[in-house]
C-alpha positions in Angstrom: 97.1 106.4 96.5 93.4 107.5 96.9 91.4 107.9 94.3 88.1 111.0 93.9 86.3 110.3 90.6 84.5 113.4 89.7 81.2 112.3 88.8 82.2 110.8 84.5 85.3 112.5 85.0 88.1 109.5 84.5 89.3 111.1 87.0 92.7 108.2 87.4 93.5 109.2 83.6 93.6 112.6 84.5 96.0 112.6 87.2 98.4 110.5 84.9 98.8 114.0 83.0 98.4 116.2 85.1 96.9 119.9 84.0 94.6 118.8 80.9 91.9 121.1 79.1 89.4 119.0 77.0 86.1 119.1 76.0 83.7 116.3 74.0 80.6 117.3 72.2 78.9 115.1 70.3 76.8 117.0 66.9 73.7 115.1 66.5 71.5 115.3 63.4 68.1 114.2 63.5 68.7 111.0 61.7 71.2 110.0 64.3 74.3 110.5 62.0 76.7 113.0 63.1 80.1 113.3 64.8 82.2 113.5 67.8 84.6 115.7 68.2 87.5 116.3 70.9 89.3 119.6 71.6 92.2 118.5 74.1 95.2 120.3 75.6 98.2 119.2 78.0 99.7 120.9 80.3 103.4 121.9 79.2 104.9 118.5 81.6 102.5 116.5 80.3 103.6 117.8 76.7 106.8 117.3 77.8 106.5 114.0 78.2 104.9 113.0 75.3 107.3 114.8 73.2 110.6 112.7 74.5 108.5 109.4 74.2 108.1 110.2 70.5 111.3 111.5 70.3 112.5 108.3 71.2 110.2 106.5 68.3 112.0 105.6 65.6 111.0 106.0 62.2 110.3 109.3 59.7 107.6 112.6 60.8 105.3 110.9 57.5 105.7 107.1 59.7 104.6 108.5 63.0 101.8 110.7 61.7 100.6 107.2 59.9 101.1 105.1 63.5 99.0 107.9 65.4 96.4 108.1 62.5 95.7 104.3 62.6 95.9 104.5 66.3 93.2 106.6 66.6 91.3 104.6 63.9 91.7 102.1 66.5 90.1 104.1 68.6 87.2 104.5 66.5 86.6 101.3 66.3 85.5 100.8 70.0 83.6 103.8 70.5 80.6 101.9 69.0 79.3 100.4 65.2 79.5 102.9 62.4 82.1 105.1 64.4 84.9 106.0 62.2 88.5 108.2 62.4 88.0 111.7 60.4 90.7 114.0 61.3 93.3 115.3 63.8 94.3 118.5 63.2 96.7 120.5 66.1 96.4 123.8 66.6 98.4 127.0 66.9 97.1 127.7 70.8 98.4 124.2 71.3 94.9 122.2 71.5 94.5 119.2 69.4 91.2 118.8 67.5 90.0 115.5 67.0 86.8 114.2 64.9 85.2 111.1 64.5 81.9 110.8 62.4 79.4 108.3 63.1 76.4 106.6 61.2 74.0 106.1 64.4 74.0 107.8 67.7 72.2 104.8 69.5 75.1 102.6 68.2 78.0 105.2 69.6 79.0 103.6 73.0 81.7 106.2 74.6 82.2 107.9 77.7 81.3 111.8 78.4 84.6 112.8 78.2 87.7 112.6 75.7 91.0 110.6 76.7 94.0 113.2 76.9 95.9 111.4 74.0 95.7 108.7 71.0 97.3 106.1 73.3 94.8 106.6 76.5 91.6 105.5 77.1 88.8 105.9 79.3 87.8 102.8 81.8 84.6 104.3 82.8 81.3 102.6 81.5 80.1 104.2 78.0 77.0 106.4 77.8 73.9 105.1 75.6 72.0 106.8 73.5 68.4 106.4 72.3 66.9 108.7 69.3 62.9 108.3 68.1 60.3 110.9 67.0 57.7 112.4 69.1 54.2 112.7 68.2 54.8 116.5 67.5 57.0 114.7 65.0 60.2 116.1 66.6 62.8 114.1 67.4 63.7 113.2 71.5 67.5 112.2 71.8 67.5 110.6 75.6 71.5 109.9 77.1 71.6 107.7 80.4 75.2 107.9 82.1 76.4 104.9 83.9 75.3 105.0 87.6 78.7 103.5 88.7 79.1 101.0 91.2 75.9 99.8 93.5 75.9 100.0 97.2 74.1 97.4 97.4 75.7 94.1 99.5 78.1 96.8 101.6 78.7 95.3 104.9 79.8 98.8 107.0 80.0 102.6 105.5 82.8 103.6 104.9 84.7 105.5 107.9 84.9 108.9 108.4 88.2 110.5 107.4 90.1 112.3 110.2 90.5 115.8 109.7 94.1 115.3 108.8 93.3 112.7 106.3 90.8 115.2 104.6 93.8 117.9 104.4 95.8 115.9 102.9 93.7 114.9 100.4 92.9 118.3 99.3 96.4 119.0 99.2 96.7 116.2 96.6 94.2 117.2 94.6 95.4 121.1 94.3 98.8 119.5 93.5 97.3 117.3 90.7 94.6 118.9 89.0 95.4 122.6 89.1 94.5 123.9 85.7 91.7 120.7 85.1 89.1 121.9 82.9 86.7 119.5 81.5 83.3 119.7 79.7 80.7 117.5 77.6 78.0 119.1 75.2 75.5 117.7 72.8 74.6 120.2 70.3 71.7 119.4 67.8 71.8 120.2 64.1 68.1 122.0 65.0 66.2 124.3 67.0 66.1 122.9 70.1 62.5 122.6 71.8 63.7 121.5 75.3 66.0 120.1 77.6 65.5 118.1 80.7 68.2 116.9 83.0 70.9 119.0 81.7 71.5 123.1 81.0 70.8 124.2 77.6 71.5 127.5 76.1 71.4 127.8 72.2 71.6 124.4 70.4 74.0 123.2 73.2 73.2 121.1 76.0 76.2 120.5 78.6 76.2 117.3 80.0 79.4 118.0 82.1 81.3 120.6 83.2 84.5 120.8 85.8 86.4 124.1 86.1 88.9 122.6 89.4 90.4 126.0 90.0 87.3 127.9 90.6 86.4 125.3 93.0 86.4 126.8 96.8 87.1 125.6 100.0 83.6 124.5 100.5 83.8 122.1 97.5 87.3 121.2 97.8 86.4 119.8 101.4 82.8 118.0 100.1 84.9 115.8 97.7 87.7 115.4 99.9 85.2 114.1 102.1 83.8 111.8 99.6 84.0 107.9 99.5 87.3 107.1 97.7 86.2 103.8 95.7 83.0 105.8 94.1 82.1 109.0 92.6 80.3 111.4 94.7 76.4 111.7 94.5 74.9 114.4 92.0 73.2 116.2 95.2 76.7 116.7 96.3 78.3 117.9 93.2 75.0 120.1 92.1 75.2 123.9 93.7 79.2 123.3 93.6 80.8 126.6 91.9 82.6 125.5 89.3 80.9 122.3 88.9 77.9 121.1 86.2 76.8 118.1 86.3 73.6 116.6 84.7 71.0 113.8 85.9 71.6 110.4 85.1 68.8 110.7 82.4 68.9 113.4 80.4 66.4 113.9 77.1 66.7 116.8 74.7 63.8 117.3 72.0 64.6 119.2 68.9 63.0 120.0 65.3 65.1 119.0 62.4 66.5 121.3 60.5 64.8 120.9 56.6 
């Protein structure tokens, strides 16, 4: 089956569940402590599924809320140094809100976007983080995404997809990811001075943003078009409606709040 990776999208976890709302933002106070915290919801198969895969768990409500709870502890664990499990707390409107706190942003190794349950995981490579003060004695947080896989060493480009090949690839998209919305933020515990690389508004910066259903034809048929082993290039994915994507670098200067 072909695979499209949207940009740091795991896109391949994704289509495992089908429609999946989430969104990661990570709170960053000026002496690189803060938190990470996930706001996820499946789509009612997806649900479904889970549900009668727990169902078939055995043991009391008290034992499975203590297997999930040291699951995601777990999880903690390899999101970087310092990162620890705080809470996991489901709400009425059926998202999940997860936090994690940690000591040191340039220790947190993780990718843009959350994983659609405790028991998934992203494979794409982690983001990293670097955090110092400025001579205006405001602090610069600078985030470099992984730029994927080289080109470098490729015999041939790849070949051009027939027309029919293109279809049906859009068709498998619409099929899978109908309802896919997706978004990263950083938002600083501060006045924020600047942004560059990303869109900023407030003390938010998004670092990702993927609305599939207000995608059009046009887009549909850029990423359908796309190399199938790699993600497409940010000149394709920037000017896309219901795409954000930021640059590979992206730095973001605040002032502390005192």
């Amino acid at each position: 089956m072909p695979r499209l990776r949207l940009a740091v999208v795991p896109f391949a976890l994704l289509m495992s569940v089908g429609c999946f709302e989430g969104q990661r933002t990570f709170k960053v106070n000026a002496d690189g402590s803060g938190a990470i915290v996930d706001t996820t919801k499946l789509g009612a198969q997806a649900q479904g599924m889970l549900q009668g895969l727990e169902g078939m768990e055995q043991g009391t409500a008290a034992e499975k809320k203590a297997k999930k709870t040291a699951k995601l502890a777990e999880k903690a664990k390899a999101m970087g140094e310092g990162v620890t499990f705080i809470s996991s707390e489901p709400r009425a409107d059926g998202l999940e809100v997860t936090t994690y706190a940690f000591k040191d942003i340039t220790k947190v190794r993780v990718s843009a976007m959350p994983a659609p349950n405790e028991g998934a995981s992203s494979k794409d490579e982690p983001m990293a983080f670097k955090l110092a003060r400025n001579a205006a004695g405001n602090m610069v947080l600078t985030i470099n995404s992984p730029k994927g896989k080289s080109s470098e060493g490729a015999v041939e480009p790849p070949a051009t997809k027939s027309p029919e090949e293109t279809a049906r690839q859009i068709g498998m998209m619409k099929a899978m990811m109908a309802g896919l919305k997706v978004r990263s933020v950083v938002e600083v515990n501060g006045s924020l001075v600047k942004a560059s690389g990303a869109q900023a508004a407030g003390s938010m910066v998004t670092l990702m943003e993927l609305d599939f259903d207000a995608l059009d034809a046009a887009a549909l048929q850029k990423l359908a078009e796309a190399e199938s082993d790699g993600p497409p290039t940010p000149a394709m994915l920037k000017g896309i409606k219901g795409i954000k994507v930021s640059d590979p670098e992206v730095t973001i200067e605040f002032k502390a709040v005192k």
